[in-house]
Wavefront OBJ file of the C-alpha trace (Angstrom):
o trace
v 0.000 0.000 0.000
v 2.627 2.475 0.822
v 4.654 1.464 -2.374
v 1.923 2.689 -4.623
v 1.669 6.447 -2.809
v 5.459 6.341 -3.216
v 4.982 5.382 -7.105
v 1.840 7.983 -7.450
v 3.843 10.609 -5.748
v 6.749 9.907 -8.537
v 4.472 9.756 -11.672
v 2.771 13.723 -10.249
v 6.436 15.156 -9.991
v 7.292 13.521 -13.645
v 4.355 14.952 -15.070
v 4.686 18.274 -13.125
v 8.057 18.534 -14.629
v 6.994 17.282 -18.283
v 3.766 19.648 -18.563
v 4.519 23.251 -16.541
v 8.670 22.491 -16.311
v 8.777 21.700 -20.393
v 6.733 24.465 -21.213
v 8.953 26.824 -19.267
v 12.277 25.328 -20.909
v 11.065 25.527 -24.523
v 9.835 28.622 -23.972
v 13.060 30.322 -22.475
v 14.866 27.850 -25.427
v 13.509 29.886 -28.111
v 13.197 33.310 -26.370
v 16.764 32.888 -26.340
v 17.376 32.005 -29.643
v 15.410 34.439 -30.803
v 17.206 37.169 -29.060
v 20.909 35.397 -30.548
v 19.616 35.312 -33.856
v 21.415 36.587 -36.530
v 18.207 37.612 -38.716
v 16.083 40.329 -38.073
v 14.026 40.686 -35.625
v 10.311 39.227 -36.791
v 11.703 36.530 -38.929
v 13.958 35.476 -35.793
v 10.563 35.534 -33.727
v 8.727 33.318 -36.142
v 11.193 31.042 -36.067
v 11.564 30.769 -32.479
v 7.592 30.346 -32.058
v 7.360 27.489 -35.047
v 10.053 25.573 -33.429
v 8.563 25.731 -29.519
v 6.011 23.456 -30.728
v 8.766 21.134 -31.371
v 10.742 21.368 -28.317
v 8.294 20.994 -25.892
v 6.751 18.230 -27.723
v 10.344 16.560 -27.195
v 10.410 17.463 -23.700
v 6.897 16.120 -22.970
v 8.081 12.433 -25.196
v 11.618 12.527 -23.418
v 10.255 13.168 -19.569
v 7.849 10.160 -20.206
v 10.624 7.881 -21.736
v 13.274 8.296 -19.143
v 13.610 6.341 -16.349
v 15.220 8.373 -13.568
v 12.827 11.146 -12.405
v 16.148 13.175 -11.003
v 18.012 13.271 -14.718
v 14.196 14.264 -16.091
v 14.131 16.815 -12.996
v 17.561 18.099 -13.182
v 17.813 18.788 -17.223
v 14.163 20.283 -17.816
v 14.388 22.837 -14.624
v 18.148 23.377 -15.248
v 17.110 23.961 -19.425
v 14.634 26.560 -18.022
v 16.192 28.275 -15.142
v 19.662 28.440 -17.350
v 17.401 29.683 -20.608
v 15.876 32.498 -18.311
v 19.281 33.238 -16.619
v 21.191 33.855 -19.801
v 17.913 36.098 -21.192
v 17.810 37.945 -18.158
v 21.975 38.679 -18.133
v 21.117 39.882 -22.123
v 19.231 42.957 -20.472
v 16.208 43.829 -22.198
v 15.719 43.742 -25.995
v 16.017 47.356 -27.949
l 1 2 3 4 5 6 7 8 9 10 11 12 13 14 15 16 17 18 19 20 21 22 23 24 25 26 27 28 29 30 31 32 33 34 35 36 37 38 39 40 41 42 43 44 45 46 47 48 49 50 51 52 53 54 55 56 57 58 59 60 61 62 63 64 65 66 67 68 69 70 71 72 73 74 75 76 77 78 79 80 81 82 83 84 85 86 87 88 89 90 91 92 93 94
């Protein structure tokens, strides 16, 4: 009985981290890129947007395939917080 709270417990944090975690990391991904881009500004943006769909959509399939909740943990909140970081050290965009 206790083993299955244990294993319910595991499968909320996993898809916790897949859904709102994912989301956050693709979405700082591509920020970023769209601010490094060398191509103007709109056409940079596009970009960025058409391929979010993509990397969260690898995110969400990755977090589900991988077996150890801490690697799934530690590279989608690390992706997002390190993303955000690096935006946020780029100051704002003129």
């Amino acid at each position: 009985m206790a083993g299955s709270y244990t294993a319910n417990g595991r499968m909320a944090a996993r898809t916790f981290t897949a859904i709102v975690g994912g989301y956050a990391a693709a979405a700082a991904c591509v920020s970023l890129l769209a601010r490094i881009a060398p191509v103007d500004r709109a056409e940079a943006t596009i970009w960025a947007m058409t391929l979010s769909f993509l990397v969260y959509g690898g995110l969400l399939l990755w977090a589900f395939h991988e077996t150890r909740l801490a690697r799934v943990a530690v590279t989608i909140w690390g992706l997002a917080f390190g993303s955000a970081g690096c935006l946020w050290l780029l100051g704002p965009a003129l």
